[in-house]
N, C-alpha and C positions, 0 to 999 in steps of 0.2 A: 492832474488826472488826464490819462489820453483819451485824444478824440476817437469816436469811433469813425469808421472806413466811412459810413453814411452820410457825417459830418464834415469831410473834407473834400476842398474844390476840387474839380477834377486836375487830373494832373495830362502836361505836354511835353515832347521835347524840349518845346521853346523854356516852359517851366524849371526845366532841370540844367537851361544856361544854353543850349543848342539853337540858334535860329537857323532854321533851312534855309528862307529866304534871304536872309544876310549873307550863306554861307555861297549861294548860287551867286550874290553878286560880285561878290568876292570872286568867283571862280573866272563867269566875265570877266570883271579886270585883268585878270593875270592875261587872259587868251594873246590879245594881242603884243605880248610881253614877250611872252612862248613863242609865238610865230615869229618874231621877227628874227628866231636865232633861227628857223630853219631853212634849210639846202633843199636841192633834190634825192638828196641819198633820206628825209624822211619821208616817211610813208603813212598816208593816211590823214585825218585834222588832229584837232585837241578836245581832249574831255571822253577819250575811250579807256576800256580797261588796259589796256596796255598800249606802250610805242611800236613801231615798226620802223628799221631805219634797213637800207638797202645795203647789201655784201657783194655786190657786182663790181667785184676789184678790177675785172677789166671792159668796163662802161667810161666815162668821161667824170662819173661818180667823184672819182678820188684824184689826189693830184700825180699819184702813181698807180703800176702796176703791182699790185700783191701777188706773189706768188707761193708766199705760204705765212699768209697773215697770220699772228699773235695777239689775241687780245690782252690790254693791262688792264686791270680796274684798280681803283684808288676811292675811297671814301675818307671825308673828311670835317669838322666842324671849325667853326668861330672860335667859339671859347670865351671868356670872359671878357673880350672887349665888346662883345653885345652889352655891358654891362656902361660900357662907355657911351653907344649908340641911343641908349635909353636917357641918361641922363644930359643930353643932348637935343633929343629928342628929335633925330637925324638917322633915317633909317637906308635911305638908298646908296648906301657905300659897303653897307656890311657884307653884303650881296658879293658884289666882287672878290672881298677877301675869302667868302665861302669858294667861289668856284678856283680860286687860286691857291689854296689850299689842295686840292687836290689835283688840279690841270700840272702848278709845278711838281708835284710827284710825282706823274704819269710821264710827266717829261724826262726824268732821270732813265728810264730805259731806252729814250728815241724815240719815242713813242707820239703820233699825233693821236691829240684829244678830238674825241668823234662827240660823244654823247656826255651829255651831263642831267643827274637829275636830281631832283631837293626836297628835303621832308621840313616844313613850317609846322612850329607847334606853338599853338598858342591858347591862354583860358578861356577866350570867348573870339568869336568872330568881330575885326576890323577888319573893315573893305582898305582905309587908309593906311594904316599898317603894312597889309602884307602886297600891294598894290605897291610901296617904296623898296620892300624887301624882296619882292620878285623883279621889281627893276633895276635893281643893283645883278643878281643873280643875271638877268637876263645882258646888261652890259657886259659883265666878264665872260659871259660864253662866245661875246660877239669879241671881243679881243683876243678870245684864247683860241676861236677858228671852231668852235662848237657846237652842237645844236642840243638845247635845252629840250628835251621831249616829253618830258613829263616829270610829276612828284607827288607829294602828298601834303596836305594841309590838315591838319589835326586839332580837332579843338580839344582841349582838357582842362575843363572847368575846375575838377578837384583833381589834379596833378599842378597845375600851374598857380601863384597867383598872384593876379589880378597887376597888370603891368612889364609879365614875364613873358617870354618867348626864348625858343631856340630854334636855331639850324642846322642843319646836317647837310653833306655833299658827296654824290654818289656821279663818279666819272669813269668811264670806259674810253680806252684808247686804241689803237693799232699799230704796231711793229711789223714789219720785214724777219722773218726769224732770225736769215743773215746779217740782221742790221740791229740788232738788241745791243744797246751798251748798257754794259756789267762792272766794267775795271779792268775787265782780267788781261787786257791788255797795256794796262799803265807798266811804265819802265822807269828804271831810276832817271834822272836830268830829265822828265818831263816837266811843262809848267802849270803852276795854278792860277787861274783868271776867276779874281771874283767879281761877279755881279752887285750893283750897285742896288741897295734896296730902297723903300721909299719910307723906312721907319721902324718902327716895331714888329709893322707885319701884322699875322695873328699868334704874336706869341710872348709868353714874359707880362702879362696884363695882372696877373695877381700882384707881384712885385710890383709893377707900376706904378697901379690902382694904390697900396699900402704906402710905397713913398708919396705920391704926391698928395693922395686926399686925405690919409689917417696921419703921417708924420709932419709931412709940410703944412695941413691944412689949406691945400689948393681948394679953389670951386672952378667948377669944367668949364668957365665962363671969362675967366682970371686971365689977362694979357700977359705974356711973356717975353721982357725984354729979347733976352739970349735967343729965342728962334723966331721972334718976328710974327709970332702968333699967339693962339690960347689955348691953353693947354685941350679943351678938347680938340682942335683945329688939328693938334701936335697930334693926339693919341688917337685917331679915327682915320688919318691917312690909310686910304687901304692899301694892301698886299700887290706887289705888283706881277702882271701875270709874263712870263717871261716864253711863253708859246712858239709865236712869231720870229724874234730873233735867233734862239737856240733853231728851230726848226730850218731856219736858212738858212744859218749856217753848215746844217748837218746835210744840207743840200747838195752846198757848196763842197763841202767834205765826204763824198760817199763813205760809209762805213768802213769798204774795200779798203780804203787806203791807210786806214787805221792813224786819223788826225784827233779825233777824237777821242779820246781813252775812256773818261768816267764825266759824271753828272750828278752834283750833287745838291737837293733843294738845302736851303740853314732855314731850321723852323725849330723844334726847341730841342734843346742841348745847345746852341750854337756854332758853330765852326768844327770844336772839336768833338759834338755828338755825332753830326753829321757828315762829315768828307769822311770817318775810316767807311762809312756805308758803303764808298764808291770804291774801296780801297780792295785789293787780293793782299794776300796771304805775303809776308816780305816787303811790305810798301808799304812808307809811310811817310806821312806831308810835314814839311816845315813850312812852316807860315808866318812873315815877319807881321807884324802888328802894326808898325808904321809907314808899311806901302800901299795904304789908301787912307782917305780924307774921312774922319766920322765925323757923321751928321753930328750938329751942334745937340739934337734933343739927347743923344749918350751921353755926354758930360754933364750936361743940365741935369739927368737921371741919377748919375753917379754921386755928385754933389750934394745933389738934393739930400740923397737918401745914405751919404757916409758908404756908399756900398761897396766892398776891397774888387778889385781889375778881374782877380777869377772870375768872381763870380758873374760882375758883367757878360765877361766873354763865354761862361756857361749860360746863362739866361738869354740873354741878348743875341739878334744879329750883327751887330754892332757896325752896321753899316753894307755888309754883303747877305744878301738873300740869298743867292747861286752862286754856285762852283762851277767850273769846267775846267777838268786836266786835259792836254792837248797837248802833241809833241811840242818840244820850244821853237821848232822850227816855221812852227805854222803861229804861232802864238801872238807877234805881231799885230799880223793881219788880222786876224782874229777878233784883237783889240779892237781896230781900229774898224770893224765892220759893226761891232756891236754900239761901237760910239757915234758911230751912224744911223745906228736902228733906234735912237734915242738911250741906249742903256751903257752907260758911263762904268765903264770896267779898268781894270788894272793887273798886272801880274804881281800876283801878292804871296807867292811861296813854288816850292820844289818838290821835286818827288825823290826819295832815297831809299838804299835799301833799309830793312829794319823792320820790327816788331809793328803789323797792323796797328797806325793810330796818329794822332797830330802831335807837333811840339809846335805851339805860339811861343814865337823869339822875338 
């Protein structure tokens, strides 16, 4: 029999899974999180209804003169290596891979990442939770040259539960119009320089996830001879932000000069989803498969799970996160600047004429 309305305690927020006061300290926590990605180009503190960041391209604002600035936006999430981070119980990494998710997107046009902002959603308010997961977010903004201004945090008591959370990644960038790279200027005997990545990335987790804990019966805790780690150690390496080097190089490189042709992030499709992106119309990349080193966790993956080399090379990075075509002439150097910037590259394929798309040889 139902009660009647007279009958029942009163009801609160708090009652229906909401605490306010939780939710404000929470909010604290992050602040000093948030500041410390910001410059002089923001505007204003933390905790208003909207950011303000400064467009005064010929101030000391920026590292150049805009003269007819482009904005890029890029949004972008995690994906199911949160699911990795949970069962670990290791939250300030994932953060990073959220803003590099989208920072190396933005970067494929030349574009420097200005602003980055993030949506937390989670069933009930943790101060500790989202305190590790805005400090991850908050390191990649400071590696990728960004200012964090603001996001949303979202409690969803009956959407979520109970242990679940997600992210999302919202980046805006700035271009030169004359300095946009597109492709349209790759020629055949250009070269490809792939960037070395630090793993997985955030991408291929479902596959992962299926071989290692439902086929192999791994546990995220399990020592692995073959990489010198454990398997969670192996699968939570986050996403590496490739900002800084690509950017100084393209310094190095004015646009003008057309060293740079195309730019292309490897996130899923692998190699051959993503380089025809960078690619026009008549161009298309040979890319040998034995001209760089794969990390040990790929064969360990492979093995693991009986999985045939396509389909690796469709799921997987398989060891290169970034692309950059570049005349051969400048190609070298190039190398040899990035292996300086810390990020270990190789020239791993050619440009030809041909039907938009890769052939791995």
């Amino acid at each position: 029999m139902a009660k009647s309305p007279n009958d029942k305690a009163p009801m609160s927020y708090k009652s229906a899974g909401l605490d306010l006061e939780l939710y404000e300290q929470t909010i604290d926590a992050m602040a000093p999180l948030v500041k410390r990605t910001h410059t002089p180009r923001v505007m204003g503190g933390f905790g208003g209804f909207a950011s303000l960041f400064s467009l005064d391209f010929n101030s000391r604002l920026f590292a150049r003169n805009y003269k007819h600035p482009v904005l890029v936006t890029c949004n972008d999430g995690v994906g199911t290596k949160l699911k990795i981070a949970s069962m670990m119980q290791k939250y300030d990494t994932v953060g990073i891979d959220l803003v590099a998710m989208s920072v190396n997107d933005c970067l494929c046009t030349g574009a420097e990442p200005v602003i980055f902002l993030d949506y937390l959603a989670m069933p009930k308010d943790d101060v500790k939770l989202a305190t590790s997961l805005i400090k991850g977010i908050s390191d990649g903004c400071i590696d990728a040259g960004c200012a964090l201004t603001g996001g949303e945090t979202a409690i969803l008591p009956d959407f979520y539960a109970p242990g679940d959370y997600d992210l999302a990644g919202f980046c805006v960038g700035i271009v030169e119009r004359d300095s946009i790279i597109n492709g349209n200027g790759t020629r055949p005997g250009d070269l490809i320089i792939g960037l070395s990545s630090t793993g997985l990335h955030s991408n291929g987790y479902s596959l992962a996830r299926k071989i290692v804990f439902e086929k192999a019966g791994l546990k995220i805790d399990d020592s692995i001879p073959e990489l010198g780690t454990t398997v969670g150690q192996a699968l939570l390496e986050p996403t590496r932000i490739y900002c800084k080097p690509i950017l100084d190089i393209l310094r190095n490189y004015p646009v003008k000069r057309r060293v740079v042709r195309g730019l292309a992030h490897i996130t899923g499709e692998g190699l051959e989803g993503n380089v025809p992106r960078s690619l026009p119309a008549n161009r298309r990349a040979i890319i040998k498969k034995d001209s760089w080193p794969k990390p040990a966790l790929f064969p360990w993956l492979k093995n693991l799970g009986n999985v045939d080399e396509k389909e690796m090379y469709t799921v997987f990075n398989m060891g290169i996160g970034f692309v950059m075509i570049v005349s051969r002439f400048f190609a070298k150097s190039i190398v040899k600047q990035l292996d300086e910037s810390g990020v270990p590259s190789w020239v791993i394929g050619e440009i030809v004429e041909g039907e938009t798309g890769v052939d791995l040889v």
